[in-house]
C-alpha positions in Angstrom: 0.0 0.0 0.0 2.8 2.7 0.8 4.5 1.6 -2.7 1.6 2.1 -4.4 0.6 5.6 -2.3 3.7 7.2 -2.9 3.4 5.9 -6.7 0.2 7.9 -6.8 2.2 11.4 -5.4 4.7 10.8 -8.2 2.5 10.4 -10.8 0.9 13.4 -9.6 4.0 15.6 -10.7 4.6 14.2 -14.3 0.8 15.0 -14.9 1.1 18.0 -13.9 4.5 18.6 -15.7 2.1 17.4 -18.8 0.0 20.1 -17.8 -3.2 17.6 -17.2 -5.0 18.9 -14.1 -5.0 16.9 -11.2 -7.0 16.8 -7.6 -3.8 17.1 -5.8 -5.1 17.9 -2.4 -7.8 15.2 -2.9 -4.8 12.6 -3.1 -2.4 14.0 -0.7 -5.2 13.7 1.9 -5.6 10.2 1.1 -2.2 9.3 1.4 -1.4 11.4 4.2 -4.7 9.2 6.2 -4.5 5.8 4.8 -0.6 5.0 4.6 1.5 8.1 5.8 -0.4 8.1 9.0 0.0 4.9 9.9 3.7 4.8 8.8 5.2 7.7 10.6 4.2 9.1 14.1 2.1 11.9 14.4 4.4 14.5 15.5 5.9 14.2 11.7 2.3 14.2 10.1 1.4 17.6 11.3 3.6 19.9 8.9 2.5 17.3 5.9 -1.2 17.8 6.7 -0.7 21.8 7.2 0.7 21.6 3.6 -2.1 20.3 2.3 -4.7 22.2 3.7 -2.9 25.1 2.4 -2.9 23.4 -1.0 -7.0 22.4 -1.0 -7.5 26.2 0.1 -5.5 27.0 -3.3 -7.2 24.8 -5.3 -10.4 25.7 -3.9 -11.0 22.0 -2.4 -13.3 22.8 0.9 -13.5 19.3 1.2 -10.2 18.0 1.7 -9.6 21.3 3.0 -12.1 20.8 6.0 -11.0 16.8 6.3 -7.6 17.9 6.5 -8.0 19.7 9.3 -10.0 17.0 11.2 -7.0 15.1 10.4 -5.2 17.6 11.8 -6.1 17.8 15.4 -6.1 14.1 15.8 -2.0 14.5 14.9 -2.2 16.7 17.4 -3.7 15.2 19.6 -1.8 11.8 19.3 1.5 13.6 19.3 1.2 14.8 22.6 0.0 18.1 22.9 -1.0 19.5 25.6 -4.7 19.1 25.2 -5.4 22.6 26.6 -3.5 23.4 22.9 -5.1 21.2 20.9 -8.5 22.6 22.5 -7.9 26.0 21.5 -6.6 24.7 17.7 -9.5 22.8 17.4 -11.6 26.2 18.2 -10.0 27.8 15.6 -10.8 24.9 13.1 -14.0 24.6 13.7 -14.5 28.2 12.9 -12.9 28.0 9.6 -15.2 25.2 8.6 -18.0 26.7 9.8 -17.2 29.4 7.4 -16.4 27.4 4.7 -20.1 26.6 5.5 -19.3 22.5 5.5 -21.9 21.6 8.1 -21.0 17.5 7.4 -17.1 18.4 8.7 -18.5 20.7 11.2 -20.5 18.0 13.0 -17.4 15.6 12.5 -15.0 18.1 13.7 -17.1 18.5 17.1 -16.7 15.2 17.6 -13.1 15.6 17.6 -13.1 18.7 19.9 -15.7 17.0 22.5 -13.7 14.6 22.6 -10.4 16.6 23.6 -12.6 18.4 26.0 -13.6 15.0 27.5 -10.1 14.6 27.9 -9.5 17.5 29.9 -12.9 17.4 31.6 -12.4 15.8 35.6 -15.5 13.9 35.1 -13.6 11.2 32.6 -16.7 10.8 30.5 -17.1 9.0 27.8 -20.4 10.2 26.4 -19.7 12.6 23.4 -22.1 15.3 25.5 -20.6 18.9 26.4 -20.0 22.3 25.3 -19.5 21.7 22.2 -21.7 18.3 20.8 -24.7 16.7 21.3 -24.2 12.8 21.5 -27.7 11.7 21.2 -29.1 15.2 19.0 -26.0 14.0 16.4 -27.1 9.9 16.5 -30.5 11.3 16.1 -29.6 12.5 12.6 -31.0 9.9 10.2 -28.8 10.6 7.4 -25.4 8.5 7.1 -26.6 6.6 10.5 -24.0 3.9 9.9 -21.3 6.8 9.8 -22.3 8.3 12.5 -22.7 5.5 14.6 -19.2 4.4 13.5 -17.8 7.8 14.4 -19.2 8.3 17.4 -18.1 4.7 18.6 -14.4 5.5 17.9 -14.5 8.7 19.2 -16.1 6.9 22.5 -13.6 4.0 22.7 -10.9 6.1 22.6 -12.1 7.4 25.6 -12.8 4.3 27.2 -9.0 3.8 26.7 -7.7 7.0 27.8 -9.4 6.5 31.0 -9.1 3.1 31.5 -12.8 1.9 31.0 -12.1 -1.2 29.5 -15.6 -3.3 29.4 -17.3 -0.1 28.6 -14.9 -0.1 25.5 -15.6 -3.8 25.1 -19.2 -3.9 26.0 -19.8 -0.7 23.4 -17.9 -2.6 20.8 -19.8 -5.7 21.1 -23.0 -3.9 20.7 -21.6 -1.4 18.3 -21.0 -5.0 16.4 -24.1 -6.6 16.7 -25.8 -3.0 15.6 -23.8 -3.2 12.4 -24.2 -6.4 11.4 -28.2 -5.8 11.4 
C-alpha cells in the first residue's frame, strides 16, 4: 500500500509537468490518512497535513480542505500536545469550517473537539455530550446513520482507553458490532 501511495504522489508531478489537471489535495489527503499516518508518528504528520490544507484552500477544495483539518487535530492530539492546545486549535478549526459553510465536517469536527474536552474534563466521561456536541441530537440524525454511529463509537472508545474503561470499551464494541451487522 505505501509503494503504491507514494506511486500515486509521483504520478501526480509528471501529470502535472504534462500540464493535465489533477485533484492534488484530494490525493495528498488520502495518502497522508491511509498510509502516511499509519507509517510515521504523528508528530511528523502535522507539517504534511498543514501543507495540504494550504494546498485544497488554493485549489479551492473545501473538502479536503475541511477533512484535512479534522486530520489535523487528531495529529495533534496523538502527538502529545497539551490538550489545553489542541483545544484552542480545534476552536480555531471549527470556525474555519463553519465558514467554509461545511456543516458534514463541522459536525465531525465537534466530535473531535468533544472529545479533547472529555479529555481535559475531571469527570472522565465517555459520552460525546458537552460544550460543544450533542451525542444523542447527532445519532438522532437519520442521514449517514452507519457513519455516525461508526464515528461516534471510535471517538467513544478512545475514551474508554484514555481513561481506563475497559468493558465499557468492550461492552460498546460488542454492541456497536451486533448494531452493524443488522
Amino acid at each position: 500500500g505505501q509503494a503504491l501511495a507514494y506511486l500515486s504522489l509521483a504520478m501526480l508531478t509528471k501529470l502535472r509537468a504534462l500540464g493535465v489537471k489533477v485533484s492534488e489535495p484530494n490525493t495528498h489527503v488520502r495518502v497522508n490518512f491511509f498510509i502516511a499516518s499509519w507509517t510515521n508518528p504523528p508528530r511528523l504528520m502535522v507539517k504534511p497535513y498543514q501543507d495540504v490544507y494550504k494546498a485544497a484552500l488554493l485549489h479551492g477544495d473545501v473538502d479536503s480542505a475541511c477533512r484535512t483539518l479534522v486530520n489535523l487535530a487528531h495529529c495533534l492530539l496523538f502527538a502529545g500536545k497539551e490538550l489545553a492546545t489542541v483545544a484552542e486549535e480545534c476552536g480555531s478549526y471549527l470556525q474555519q469550517i463553519e465558514d467554509f459553510k461545511y456543516d458534514k465536517w463541522a459536525e465531525v469536527f465537534r466530535l473531535v473537539w468533544q472529545t479533547v474536552l472529555n479529555l481535559i474534563s475531571s469527570e472522565n466521561t465517555t459520552v460525546l455530550t458537552g460544550m460543544v456536541n450533542n451525542e444523542e441530537q447527532f445519532l438522532s440524525d437519520p442521514s449517514d446513520k452507519v457513519q455516525r454511529n461508526h464515528m461516534v463509537h471510535f471517538y467513544r472508545r478512545l475514551l474508554c482507553a484514555f481513561f481506563g474503561e475497559y468493558r465499557q470499551g468492550a461492552e460498546d464494541s460488542i454492541k456497536w458490532g451486533d448494531e452493524f451487522m443488522k
